[in-house]
N, C-alpha and C positions, 0 to 999 in steps of 0.2 A: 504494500500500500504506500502511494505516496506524502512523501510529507510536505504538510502545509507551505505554501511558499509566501516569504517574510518580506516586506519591503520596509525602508527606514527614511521617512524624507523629512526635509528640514525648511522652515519659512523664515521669518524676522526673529533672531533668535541670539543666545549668545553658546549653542550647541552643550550647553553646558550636565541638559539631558542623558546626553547620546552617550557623554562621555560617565556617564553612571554604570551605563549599558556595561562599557568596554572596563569597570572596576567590576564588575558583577565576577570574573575572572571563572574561579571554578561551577558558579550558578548557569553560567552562560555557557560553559559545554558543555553541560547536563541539556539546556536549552536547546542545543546546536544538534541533540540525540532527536529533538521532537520536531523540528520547524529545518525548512530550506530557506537561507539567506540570499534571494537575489538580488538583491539592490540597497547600499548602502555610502555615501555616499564618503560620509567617513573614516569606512573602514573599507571599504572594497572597491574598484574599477567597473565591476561589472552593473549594466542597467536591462531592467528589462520592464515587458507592459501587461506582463503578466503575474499576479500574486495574488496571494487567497488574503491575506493578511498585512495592510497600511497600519503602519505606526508614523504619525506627523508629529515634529516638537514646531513648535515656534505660531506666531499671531499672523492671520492677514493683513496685510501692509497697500497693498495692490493689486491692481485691478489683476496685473497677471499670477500673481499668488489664487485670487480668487478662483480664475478660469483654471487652474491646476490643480486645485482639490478638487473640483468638479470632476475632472477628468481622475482623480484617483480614486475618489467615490462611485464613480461607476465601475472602474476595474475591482475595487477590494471588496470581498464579500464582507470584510467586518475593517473598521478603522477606528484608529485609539488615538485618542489625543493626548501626547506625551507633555506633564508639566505645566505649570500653571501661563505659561504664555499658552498654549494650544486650547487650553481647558478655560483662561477667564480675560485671557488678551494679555495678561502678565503687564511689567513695568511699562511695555508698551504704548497702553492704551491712556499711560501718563498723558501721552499727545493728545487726546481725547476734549482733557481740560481745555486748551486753545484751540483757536483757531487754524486751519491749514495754513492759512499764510504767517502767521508768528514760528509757526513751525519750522515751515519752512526758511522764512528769514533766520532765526535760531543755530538751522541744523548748516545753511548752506552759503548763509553770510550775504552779500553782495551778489551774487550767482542766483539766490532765488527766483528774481523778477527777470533773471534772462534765458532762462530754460525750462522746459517743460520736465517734471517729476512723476513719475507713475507713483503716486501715491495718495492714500484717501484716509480716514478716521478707522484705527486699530479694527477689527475685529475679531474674538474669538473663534476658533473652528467651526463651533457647533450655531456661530449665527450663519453659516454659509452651505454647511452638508452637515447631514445626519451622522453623527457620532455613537458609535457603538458602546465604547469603556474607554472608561478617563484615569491617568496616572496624575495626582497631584502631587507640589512640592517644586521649589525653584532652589536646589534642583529634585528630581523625583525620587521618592527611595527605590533604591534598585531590588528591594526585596516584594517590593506593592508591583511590580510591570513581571515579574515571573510570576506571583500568583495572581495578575489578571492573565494572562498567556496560558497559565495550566487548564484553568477554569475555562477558558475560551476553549482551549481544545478537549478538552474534558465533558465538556456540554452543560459546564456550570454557572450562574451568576456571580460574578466576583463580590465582597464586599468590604466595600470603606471603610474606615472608624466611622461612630455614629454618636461620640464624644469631644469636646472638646480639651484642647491641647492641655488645657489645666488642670486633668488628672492624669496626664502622664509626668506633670512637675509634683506634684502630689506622692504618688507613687514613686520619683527619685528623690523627693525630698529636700526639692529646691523651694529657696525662699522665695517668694512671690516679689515677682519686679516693682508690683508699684511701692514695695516697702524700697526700693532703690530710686523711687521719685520719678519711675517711670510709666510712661502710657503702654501698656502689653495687649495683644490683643489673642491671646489665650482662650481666655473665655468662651470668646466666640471663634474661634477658628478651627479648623478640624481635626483632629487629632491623627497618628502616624508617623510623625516624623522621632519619636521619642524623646518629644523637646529637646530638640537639639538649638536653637538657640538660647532658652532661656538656663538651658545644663551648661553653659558656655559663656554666660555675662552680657546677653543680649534679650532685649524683649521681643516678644512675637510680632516676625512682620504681618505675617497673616496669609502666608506663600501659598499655604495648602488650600487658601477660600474659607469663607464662611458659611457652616453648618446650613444646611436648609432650615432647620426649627432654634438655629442660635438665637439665646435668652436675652435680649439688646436688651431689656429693662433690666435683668443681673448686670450686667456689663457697664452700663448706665452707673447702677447703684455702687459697683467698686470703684467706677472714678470717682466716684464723685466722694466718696467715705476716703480716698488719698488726697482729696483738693482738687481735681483734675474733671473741667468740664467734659462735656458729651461733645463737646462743640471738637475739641482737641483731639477727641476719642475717634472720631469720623475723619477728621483731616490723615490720620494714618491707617485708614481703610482705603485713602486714595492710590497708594503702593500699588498695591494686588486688586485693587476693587472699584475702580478708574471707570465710567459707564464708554 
């Protein structure tokens, strides 16, 4: 029987995904027993137009990014949006905030008003083609994109945490950031990455997305019990959470 054929393609990104993939090291030849690698752009020369299985990392930027998932959404029977650029627009859709043309003046200087740029207002994957299973995290755990993969081939639904990130600092027994006078977004964000930044001296950017049923009125109520408006609490949802 043959095995699945794997494609790996990449949009506005900083690849930073992909390269999870290539640390997965002994996971990934375990992997490499179940799935056919044709197309990788990273790691391999080879392309092809044929594959049972799209994996994309990176945000729509362009009109030609758009027409290109099109066309791999018709070829893949199942496509997975790798990391939170694929899955919510990522830093990306920063851009969002302004206007095209501040943008552009911003990104391109003097040169803005004298060329034409294929570019439009960020969007995530799933506003453009139908997405099957989503790896979040900037960057993704390499251990959540194998057991979405087994389950795919397995004929199973994969599943998310369905917690916030605040009991996995709980459970390692980290002090809670806003006792460090910071805005965390813990609370509400979703859990999996083993708090790894707040295990680390950083607060939660919010990489993984916010919970579909996250508690904003808890969330609300601990900044506000540090001194820390709702108003501040929101401006660093802008990160990851950019419309």
């Amino acid at each position: 029987m043959a095995k699945p054929r794997i494609a790996i393609f990449d949009l506005a990104c900083c690849e930073g995904c992909q390269l999870q993939i290539v640390n997965m090291e002994d996971e990934l030849v375990q992997l490499l027993t179940l799935v056919n690698p044709v197309e990788w752009r990273e790691a391999m020369s080879d392309q092809s137009s044929n594959y049972d299985i799209a994996i994309i990392e990176g945000s729509v930027t362009r009109s030609a990014d758009e027409m290109r998932v099109r066309d791999i959404r018709i070829r893949a029977k199942y496509v997975i949006a790798l990391g939170a650029c694929a899955m919510q627009g990522g830093v990306n859709k920063l851009k969002n905030n302004f206007s095209l043309q501040e943008v552009k003046k911003e990104v391109y200087g003097y040169a803005a008003d004298q060329a034409q740029f294929d570019t439009f207002r960020t969007k995530a994957l799933a506003e453009v083609i139908k997405v099957d299973f989503e790896v979040p995290g900037c960057p993704i755990e390499a251990s959540e994109l194998a057991h979405v993969i087994k389950c795919l081939l397995t004929g199973r639904r994969p599943k998310l945490a369905e917690h916030p990130v605040c009991v996995e600092c709980k459970m390692k027994g980290n002090c809670c950031r806003y006792e460090y006078d910071e805005v965390c977004l813990g609370p509400i964000t979703r859990a999996g990455c083993d708090a790894r930044c707040p295990s680390n001296g950083f607060w939660c950017f919010g990489c993984r997305g916010i919970l579909p049923d996250a508690n904003m009125d808890a969330a609300r109520e601990a900044a506000a019990l540090h001194g820390k408006s709702f108003a501040v609490l929101q401006s660093k949802l802008e990160l990851f959470g950019s419309e």
